[in-house]
N, CA, C and O atoms as a GROMACS GRO file, in nm:
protein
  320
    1UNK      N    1   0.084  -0.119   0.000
    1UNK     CA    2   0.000   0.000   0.000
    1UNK      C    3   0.088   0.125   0.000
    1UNK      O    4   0.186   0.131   0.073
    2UNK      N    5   0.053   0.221  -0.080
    2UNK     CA    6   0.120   0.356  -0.099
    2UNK      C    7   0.119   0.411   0.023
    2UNK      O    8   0.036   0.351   0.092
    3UNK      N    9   0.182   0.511   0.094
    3UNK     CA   10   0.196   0.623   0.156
    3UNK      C   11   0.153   0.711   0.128
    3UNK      O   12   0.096   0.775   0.217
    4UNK      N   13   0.156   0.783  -0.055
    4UNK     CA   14   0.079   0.860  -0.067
    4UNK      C   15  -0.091   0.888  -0.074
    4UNK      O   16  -0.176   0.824  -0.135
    5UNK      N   17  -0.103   0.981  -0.007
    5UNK     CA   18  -0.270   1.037  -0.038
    5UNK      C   19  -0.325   1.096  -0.150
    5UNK      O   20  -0.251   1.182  -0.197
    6UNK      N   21  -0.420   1.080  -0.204
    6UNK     CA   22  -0.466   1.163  -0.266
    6UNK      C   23  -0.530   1.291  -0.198
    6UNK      O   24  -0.586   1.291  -0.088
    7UNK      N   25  -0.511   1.412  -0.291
    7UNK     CA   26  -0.567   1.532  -0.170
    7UNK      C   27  -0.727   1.554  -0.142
    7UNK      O   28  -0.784   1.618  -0.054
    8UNK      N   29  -0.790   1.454  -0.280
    8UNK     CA   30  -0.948   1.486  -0.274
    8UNK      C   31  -1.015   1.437  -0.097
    8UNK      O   32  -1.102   1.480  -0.022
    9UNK      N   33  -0.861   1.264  -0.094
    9UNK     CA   34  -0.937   1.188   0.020
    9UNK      C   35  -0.898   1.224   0.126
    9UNK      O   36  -0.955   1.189   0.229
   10UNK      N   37  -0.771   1.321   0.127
   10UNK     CA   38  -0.714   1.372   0.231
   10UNK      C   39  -0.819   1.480   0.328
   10UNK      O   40  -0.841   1.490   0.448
   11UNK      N   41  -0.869   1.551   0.207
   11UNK     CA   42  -0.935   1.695   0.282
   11UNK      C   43  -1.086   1.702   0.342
   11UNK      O   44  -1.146   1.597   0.320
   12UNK      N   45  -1.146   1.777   0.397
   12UNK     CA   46  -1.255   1.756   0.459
   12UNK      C   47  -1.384   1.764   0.303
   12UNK      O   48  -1.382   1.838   0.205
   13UNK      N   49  -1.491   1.642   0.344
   13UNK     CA   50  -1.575   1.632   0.239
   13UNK      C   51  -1.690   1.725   0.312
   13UNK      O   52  -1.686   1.715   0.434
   14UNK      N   53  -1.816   1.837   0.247
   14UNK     CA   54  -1.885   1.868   0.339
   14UNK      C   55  -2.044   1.802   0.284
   14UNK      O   56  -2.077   1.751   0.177
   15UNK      N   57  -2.085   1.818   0.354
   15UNK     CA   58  -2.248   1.767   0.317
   15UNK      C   59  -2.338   1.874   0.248
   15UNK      O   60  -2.330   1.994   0.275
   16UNK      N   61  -2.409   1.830   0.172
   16UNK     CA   62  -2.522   1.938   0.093
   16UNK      C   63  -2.551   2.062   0.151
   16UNK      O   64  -2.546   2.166   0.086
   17UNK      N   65  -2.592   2.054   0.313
   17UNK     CA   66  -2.660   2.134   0.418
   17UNK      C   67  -2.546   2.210   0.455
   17UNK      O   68  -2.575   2.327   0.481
   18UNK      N   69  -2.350   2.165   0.474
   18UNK     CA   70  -2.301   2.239   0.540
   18UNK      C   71  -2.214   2.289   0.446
   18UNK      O   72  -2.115   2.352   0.484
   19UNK      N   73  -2.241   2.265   0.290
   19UNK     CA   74  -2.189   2.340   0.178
   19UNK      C   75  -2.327   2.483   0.192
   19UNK      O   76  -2.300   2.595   0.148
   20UNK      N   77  -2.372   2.473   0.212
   20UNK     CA   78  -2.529   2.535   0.216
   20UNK      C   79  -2.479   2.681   0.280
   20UNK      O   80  -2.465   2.794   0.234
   21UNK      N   81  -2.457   2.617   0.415
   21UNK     CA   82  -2.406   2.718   0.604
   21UNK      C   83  -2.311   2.780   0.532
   21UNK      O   84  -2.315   2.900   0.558
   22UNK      N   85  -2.216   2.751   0.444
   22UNK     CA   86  -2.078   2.801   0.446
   22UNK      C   87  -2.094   2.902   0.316
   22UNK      O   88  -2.018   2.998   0.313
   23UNK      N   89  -2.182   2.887   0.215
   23UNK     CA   90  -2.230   2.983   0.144
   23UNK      C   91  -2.335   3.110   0.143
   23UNK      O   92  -2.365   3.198   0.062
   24UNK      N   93  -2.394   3.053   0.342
   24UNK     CA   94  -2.523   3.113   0.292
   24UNK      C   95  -2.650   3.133   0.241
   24UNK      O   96  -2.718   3.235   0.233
   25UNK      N   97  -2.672   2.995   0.200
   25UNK     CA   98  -2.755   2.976   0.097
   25UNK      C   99  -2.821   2.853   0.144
   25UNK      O  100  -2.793   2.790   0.246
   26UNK      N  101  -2.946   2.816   0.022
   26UNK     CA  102  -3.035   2.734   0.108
   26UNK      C  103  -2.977   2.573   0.007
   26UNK      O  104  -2.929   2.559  -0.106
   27UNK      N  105  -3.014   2.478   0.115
   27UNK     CA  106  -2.947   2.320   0.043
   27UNK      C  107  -2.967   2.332  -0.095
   27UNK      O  108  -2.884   2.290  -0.176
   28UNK      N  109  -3.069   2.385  -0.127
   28UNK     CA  110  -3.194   2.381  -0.275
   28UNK      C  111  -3.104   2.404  -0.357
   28UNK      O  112  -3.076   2.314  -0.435
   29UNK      N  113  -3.040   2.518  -0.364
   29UNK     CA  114  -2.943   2.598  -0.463
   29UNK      C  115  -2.815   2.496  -0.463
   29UNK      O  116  -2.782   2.433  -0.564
   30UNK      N  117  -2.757   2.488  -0.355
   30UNK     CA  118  -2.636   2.346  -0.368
   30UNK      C  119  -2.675   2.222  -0.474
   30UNK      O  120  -2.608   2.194  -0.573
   31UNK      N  121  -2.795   2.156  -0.431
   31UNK     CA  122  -2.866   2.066  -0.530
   31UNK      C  123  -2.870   2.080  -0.670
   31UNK      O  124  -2.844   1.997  -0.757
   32UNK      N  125  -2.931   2.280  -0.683
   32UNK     CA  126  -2.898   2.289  -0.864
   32UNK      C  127  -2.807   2.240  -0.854
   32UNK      O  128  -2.789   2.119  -0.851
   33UNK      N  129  -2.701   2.357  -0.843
   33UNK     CA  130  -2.549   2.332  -0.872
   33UNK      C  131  -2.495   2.189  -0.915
   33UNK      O  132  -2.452   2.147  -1.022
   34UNK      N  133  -2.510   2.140  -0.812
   34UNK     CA  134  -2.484   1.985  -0.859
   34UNK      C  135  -2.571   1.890  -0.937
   34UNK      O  136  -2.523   1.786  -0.981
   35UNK      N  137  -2.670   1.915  -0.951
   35UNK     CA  138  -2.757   1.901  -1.058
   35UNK      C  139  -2.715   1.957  -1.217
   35UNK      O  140  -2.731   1.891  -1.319
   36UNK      N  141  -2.668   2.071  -1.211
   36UNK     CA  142  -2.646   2.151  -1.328
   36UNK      C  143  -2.486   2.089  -1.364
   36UNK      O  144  -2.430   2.091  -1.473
   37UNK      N  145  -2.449   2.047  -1.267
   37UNK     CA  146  -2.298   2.009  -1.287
   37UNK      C  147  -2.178   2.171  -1.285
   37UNK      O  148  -2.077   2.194  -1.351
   38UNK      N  149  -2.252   2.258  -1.175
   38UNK     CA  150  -2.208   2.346  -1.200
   38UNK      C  151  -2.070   2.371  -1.107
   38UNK      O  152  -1.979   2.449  -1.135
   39UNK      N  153  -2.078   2.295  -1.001
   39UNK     CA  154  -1.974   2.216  -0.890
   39UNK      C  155  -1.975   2.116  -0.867
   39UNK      O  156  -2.073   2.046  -0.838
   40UNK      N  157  -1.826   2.076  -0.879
   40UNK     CA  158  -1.764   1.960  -0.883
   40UNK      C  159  -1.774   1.853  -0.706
   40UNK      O  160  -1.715   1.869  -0.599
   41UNK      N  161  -1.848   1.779  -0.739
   41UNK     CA  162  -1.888   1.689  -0.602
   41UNK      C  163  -1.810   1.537  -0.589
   41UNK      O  164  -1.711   1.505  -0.655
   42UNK      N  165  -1.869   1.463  -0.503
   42UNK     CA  166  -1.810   1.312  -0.507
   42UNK      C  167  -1.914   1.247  -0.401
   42UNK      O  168  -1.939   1.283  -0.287
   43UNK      N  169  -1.985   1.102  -0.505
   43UNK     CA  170  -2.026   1.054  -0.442
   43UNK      C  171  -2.007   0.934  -0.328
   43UNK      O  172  -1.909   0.859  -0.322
   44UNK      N  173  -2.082   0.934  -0.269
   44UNK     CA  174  -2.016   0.877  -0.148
   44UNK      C  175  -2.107   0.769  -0.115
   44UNK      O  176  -2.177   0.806  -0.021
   45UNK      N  177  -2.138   0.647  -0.154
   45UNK     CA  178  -2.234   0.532  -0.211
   45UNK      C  179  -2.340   0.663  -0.230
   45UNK      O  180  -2.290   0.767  -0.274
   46UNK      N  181  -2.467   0.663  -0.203
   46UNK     CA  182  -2.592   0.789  -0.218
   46UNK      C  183  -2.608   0.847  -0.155
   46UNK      O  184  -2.718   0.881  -0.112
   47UNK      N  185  -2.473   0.896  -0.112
   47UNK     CA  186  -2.498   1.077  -0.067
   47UNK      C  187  -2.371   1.135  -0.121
   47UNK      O  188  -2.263   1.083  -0.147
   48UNK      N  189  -2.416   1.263  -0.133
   48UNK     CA  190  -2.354   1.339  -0.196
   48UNK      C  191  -2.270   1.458  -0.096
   48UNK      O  192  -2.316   1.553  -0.033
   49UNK      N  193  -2.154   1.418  -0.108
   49UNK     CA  194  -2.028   1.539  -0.057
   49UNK      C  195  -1.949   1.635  -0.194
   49UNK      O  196  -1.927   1.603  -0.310
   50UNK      N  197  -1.920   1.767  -0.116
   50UNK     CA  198  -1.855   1.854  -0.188
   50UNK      C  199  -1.731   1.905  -0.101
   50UNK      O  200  -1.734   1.971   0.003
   51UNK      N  201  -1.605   1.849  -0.185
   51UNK     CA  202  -1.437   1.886  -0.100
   51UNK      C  203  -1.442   2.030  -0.086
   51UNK      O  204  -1.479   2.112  -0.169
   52UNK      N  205  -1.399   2.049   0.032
   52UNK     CA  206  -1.392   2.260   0.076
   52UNK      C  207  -1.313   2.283  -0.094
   52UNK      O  208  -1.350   2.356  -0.187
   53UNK      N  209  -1.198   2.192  -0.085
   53UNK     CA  210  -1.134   2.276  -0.244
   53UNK      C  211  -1.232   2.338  -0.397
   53UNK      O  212  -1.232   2.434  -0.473
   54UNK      N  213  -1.313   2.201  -0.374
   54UNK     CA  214  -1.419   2.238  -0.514
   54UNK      C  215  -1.584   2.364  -0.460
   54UNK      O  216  -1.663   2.424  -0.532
   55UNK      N  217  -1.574   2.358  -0.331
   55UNK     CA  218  -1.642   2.504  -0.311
   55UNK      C  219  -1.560   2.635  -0.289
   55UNK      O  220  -1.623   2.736  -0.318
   56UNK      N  221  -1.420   2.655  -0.238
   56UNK     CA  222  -1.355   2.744  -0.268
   56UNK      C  223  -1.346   2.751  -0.462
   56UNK      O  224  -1.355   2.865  -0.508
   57UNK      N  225  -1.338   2.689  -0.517
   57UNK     CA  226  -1.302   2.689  -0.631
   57UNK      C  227  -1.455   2.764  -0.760
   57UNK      O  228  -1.467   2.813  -0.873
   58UNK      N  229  -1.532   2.728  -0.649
   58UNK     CA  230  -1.691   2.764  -0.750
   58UNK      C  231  -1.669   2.916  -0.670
   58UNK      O  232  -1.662   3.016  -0.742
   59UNK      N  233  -1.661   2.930  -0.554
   59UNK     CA  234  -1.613   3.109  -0.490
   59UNK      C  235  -1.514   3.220  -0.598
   59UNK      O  236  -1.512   3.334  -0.643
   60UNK      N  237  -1.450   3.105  -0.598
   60UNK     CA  238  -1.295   3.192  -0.715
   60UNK      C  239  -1.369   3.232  -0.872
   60UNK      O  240  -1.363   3.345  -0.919
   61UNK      N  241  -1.437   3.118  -0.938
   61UNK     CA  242  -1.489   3.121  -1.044
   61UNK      C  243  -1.601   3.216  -1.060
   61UNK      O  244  -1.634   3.261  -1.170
   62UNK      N  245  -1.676   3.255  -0.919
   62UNK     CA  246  -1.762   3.371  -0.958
   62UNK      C  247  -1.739   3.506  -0.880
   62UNK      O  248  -1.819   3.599  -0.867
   63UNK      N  249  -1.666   3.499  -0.851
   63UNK     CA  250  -1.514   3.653  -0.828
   63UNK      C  251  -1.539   3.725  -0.941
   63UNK      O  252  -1.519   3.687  -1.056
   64UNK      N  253  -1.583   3.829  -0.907
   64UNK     CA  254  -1.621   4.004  -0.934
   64UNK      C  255  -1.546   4.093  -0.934
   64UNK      O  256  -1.557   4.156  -0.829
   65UNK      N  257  -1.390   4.175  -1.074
   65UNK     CA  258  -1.357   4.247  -1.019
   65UNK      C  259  -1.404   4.361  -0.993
   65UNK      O  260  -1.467   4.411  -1.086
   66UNK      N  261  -1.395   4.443  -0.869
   66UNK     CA  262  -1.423   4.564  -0.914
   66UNK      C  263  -1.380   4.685  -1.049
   66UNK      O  264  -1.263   4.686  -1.088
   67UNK      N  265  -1.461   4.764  -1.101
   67UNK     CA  266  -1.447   4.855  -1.189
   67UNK      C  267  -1.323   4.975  -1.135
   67UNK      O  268  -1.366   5.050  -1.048
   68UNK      N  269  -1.243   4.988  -1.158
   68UNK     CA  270  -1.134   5.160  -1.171
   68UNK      C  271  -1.233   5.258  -1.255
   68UNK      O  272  -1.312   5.237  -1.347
   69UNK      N  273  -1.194   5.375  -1.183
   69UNK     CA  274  -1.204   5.487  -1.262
   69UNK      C  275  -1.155   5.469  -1.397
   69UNK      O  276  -1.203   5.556  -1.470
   70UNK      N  277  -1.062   5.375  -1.471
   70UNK     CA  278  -0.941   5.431  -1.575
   70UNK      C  279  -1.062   5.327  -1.645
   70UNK      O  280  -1.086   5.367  -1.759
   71UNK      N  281  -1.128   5.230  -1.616
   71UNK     CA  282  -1.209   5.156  -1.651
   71UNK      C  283  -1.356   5.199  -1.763
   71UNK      O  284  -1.411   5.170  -1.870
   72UNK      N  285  -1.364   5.305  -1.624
   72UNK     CA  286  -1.498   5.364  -1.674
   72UNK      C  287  -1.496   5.488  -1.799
   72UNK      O  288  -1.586   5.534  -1.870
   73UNK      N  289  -1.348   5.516  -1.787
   73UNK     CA  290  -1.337   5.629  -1.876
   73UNK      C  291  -1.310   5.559  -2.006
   73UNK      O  292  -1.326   5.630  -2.105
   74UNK      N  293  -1.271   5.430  -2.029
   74UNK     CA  294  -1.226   5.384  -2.109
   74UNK      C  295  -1.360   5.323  -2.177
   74UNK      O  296  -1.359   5.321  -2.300
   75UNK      N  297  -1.467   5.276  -2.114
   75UNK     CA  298  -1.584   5.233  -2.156
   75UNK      C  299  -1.677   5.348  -2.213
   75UNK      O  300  -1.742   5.334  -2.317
   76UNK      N  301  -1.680   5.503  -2.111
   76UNK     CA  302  -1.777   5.589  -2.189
   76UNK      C  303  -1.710   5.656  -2.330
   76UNK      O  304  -1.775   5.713  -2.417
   77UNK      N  305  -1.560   5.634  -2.333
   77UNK     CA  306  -1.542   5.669  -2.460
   77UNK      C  307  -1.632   5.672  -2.594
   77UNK      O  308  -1.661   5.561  -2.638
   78UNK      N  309  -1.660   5.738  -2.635
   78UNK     CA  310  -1.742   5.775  -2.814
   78UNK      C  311  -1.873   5.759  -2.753
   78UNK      O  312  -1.960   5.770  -2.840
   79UNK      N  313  -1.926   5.736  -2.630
   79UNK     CA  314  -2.071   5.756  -2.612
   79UNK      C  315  -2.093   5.923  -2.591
   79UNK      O  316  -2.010   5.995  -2.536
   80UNK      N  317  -2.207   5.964  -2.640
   80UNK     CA  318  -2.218   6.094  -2.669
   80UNK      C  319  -2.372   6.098  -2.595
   80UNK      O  320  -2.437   6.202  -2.592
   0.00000   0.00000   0.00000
């Protein structure tokens, strides 16, 4: 048997409800998501866990930068 781990089995798996707590949000919306295949999960015989890495990772993917001033001047350009 290896020594090495894999990091998926290494790290904490969370449950539907406490992917839910940690977003804010209600189980329902977790369910799309993983329904939609919109975050990456692992099943676990029939239930369903999501690794903290693949919900930090759906966090990163819908990261907002904010707008600069140099931004906005650059966008109202030729609008009159």
């Amino acid at each position: 048997m290896s020594k090495r781990t894999d990091t998926a089995t290494a790290e904490q798996l969370l449950s539907v409800e406490a992917a839910a707590g940690r977003l804010s949000t209600s189980p329902r919306f977790i369910r799309r998501l993983i329904a939609e295949r919109r975050i990456e999960f692992v099943k676990v015989g029939r239930h369903v866990r999501i690794s903290e890495s693949a919900l930090a990772d759906f966090i990163k993917a819908g990261k907002v930068s904010p707008l600069t001033a140099a931004d906005l001047r650059h966008k109202m350009k030729g609008v009159a």
